[in-house]
N, C-alpha and C positions, 0 to 999 in steps of 0.2 A: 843744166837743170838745178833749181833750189832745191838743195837738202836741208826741208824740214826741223831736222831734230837737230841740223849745230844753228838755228838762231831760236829754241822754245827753251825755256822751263817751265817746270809745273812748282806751284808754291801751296798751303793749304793756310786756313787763316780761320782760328774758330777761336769765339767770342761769347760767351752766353751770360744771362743772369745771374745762372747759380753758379760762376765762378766768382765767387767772394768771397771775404770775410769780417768781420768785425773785430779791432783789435785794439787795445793801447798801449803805449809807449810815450818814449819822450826822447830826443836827438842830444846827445852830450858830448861833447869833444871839450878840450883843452879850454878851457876859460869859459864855457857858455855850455849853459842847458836850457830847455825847455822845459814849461811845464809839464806837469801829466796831461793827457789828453789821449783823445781816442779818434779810428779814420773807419770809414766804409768800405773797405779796400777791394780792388776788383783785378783780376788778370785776364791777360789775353794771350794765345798762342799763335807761333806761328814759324812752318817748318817748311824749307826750301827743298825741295827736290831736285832730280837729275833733267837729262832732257826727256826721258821716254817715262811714263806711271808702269806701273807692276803687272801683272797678269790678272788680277783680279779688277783692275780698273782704277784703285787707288793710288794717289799719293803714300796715303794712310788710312786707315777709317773713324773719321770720326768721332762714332763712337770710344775706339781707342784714349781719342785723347781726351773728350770730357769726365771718362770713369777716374782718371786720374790726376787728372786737375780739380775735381771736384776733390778728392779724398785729399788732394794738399789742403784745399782751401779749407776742409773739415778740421783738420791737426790745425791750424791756425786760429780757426774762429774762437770769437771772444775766450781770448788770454789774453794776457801784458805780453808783450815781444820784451823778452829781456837778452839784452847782447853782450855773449859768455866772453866775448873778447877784448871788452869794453878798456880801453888803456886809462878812464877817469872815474869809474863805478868800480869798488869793491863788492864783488857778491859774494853771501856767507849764508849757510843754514842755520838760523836758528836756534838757541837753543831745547826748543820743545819739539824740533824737527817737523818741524808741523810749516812751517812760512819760510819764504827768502826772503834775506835780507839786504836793502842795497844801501850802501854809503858812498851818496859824490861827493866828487871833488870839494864841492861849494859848500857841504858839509849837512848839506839835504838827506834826510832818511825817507826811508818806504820800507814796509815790510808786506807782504802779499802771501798767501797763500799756497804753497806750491801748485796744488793742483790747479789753481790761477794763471798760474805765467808756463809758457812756451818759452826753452832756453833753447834759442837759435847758436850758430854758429858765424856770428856776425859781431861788427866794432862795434858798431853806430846802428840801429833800429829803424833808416831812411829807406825810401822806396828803392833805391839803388842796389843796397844789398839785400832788402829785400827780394828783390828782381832775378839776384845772385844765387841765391837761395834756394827759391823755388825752382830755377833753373835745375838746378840739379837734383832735388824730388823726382820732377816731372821726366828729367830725362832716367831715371831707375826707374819708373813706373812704368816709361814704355819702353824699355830696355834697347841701352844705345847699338847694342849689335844690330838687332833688329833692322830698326831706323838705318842704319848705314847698309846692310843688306838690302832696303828696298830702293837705295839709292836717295834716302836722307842723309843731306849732309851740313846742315846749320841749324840750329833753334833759337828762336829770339822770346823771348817772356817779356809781356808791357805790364807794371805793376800802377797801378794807379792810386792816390791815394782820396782824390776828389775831380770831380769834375773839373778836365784841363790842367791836371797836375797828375802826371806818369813819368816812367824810367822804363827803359829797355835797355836788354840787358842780351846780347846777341853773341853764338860763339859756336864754334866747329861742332862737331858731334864727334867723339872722340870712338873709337872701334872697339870699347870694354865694356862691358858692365858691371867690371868688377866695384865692389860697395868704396873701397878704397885708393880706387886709381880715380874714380867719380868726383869723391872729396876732394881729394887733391887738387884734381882739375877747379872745384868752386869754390875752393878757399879763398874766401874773402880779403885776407888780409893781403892777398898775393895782387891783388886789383888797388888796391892803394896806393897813392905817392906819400911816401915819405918826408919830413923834413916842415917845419915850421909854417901855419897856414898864414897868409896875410893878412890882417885887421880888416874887417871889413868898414866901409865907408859909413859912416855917419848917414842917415835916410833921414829924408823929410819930411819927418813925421813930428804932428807939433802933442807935448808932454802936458801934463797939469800944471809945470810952471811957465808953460808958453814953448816957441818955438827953439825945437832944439831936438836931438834922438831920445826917444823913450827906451828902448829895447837894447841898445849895446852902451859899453863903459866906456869908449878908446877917447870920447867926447869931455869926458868927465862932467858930463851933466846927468 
């Protein structure tokens, strides 16, 4: 006779409007930045369960996970994402204490506001560590004991930052909720490879002097 519960799981998958936010940044690493700019940014959850739901019927409820994916995406909306780890931005306060101040590499300045920018705990400001990020909000907010007591054992975050352009960002659910054992766990910089990136390839994209890259150096056009 087929036993049921060794071929099911249960998964839940919640998706809504009002998980957004509006935000700007700019991608800097080693040799190259972007300009400033800004994205419409939207997340989606989604949390793997055991083979059997709980006593109350749930995976989880629902509601649970919008009250606090909503209140990430609130700490986020329109601010500059500035990334305190940045290995090619200098950030500094200001003298009037009043704005941060960034100096890259390239030797581009910004100055904003404090109450303007969100300083995340990330390198680079990409939907990646974004993804990383909120991962671990999300999972303090519904506390990972929890979650592993109803027999949650994975959560993946999709960060989106435009239509057909997302990162998911997927990882155990760890049995603490302690604030510090959390961190740990979603320290970004711990998700990085190390060591020299490659040039990227020259694209076919044709320049105001004709055919040839607009956007990268390595061409010297």
């Amino acid at each position: 006779m087929l036993n049921n519960t060794e071929t099911t799981s249960f998964e839940v998958n919640v998706s809504k409007d009002s998980f957004k936010f509006n935000a700007a940044h700019f991608v800097a690493y080693n040799g190259f930045r972007e300009r400033l700019h800004g994205h419409n940014y939207k997340l989606s959850i989604r949390l793997l369960g055991s083979r059997k739901i709980c006593s109350d019927g749930y995976v989880l409820d629902f509601g649970d996970v919008k009250a606090v994916t909503k209140t990430a995406c609130k700490k986020l909306n329109e601010h500059f994402i500035c990334p305190m780890y940045s290995d090619v931005i200098t950030i500094t306060d200001e003298v009037n204490g009043e704005n941060v101040k960034l100096l890259c590499q390239d030797g581009a300045e910004f100055s904003f506001p404090k109450g303007d920018c969100i300083m995340l705990p990330i390198v680079h400001s990409t939907v990646e560590e974004i993804a990383i990020y909120c991962w671990g909000e999300i999972i303090l907010g519904l506390d990972a004991e929890v979650l592993v007591k109803r027999g949650v054992h994975t959560m993946e975050v999709t960060c989106s930052e435009a239509t057909g352009q997302e990162a998911v960002f997927r990882m155990k659910i760890p049995n603490t909720n302690n604030h510090a054992e959390i961190m740990k766990a979603v320290d970004v910089r711990s998700f990085i490879r190390t060591g020299e990136l490659f040039p990227k390839p020259c694209l076919p994209v044709a320049n105001e002097k004709g055919a040839g890259c607009s956007i990268c150096s390595h061409c010297g056009k």
